[in-house]
N, C-alpha and C positions, 0 to 999 in steps of 0.2 A: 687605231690600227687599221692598215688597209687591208681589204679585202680581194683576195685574186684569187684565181683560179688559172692553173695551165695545165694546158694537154703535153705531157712529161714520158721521156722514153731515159730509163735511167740510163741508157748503155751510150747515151748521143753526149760527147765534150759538152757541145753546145747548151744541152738541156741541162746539165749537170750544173754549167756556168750561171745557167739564167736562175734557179733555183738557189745558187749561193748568193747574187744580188737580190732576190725579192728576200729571202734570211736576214743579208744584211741589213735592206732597209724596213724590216721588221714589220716584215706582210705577214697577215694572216693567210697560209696557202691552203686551198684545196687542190687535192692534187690526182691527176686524172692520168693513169696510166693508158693512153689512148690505146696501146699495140692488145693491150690485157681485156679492154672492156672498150670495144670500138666504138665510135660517137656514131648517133643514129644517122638519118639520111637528113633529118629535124635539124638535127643540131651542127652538123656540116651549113647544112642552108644560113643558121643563124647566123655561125661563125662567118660565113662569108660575109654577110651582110654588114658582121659587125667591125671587119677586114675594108668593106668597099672593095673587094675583090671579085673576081670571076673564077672559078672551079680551078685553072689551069694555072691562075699563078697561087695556089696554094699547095700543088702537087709536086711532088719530087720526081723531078723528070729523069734523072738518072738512073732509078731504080727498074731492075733486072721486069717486076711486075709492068710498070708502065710503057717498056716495051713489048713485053707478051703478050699485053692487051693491047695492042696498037693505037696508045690512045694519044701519042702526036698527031695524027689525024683526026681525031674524035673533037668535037665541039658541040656537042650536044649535051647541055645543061646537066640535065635529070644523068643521061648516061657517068657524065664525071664525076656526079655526088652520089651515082650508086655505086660508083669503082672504089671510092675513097671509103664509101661506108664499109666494102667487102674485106677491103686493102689496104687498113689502115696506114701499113708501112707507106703507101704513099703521100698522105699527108705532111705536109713542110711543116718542123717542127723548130724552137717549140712555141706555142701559142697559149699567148699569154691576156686572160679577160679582166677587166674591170668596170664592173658599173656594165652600159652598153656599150664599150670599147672593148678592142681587142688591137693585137697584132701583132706577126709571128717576129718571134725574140734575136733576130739577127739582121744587125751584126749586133751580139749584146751591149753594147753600151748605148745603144737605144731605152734598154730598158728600165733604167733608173729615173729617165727620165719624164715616162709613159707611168709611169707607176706613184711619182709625185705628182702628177699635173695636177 
């Protein structure tokens, strides 16, 4: 059985979708309500890392917060993994771990096949 873990917002299509694929292909899930219990500043950093990402493509730029904080301008490391630790809802969801991989679940039909490799 595989083992994953994603960062899960029940109310998101998307997350709901990737959740019925890791089901089907008969993942062990842990599963992390990111919005309910926000990932630390720690475990953002990991995730990036395990992404090959930078802070700003893992952020939902549309949301209402990420303009309020002005943080289309903002490029400062630390600063965007402390907006994301406060705000979770900015977070691009949903992100999906295995082993030291990771990568966030859209467009889903990525993820069946991230999840066999």
């Amino acid at each position: 059985m595989k083992e994953i873990t994603i960062w899960h917002n029940p109310k998101c299509s998307k997350s709901r979708e990737a959740m019925s694929i890791l089901e089907q292909n008969d993942c062990e899930v842990y599963i992390v309500k990111y919005l309910e219990t926000s990932p630390t500043k720690d475990e953002i950093t990991t995730a990036l890392t395990m992404l090959g990402m930078n802070p700003k493509e893992l952020m939902r730029t549309k949301e209402d917060i990420y303009k309020e904080l002005n943080l289309k301008d903002e490029y400062d490391y630390d600063k965007l993994v402390d907006a994301m630790a406060l705000y979770p809802k900015l977070i691009e969801r949903p992100v999906i771990f295995k082993g030291d991989r990771a990568i966030i679940g859209r467009p889903t039909d990525k993820i069946a096949k991230f999840i066999n490799e």
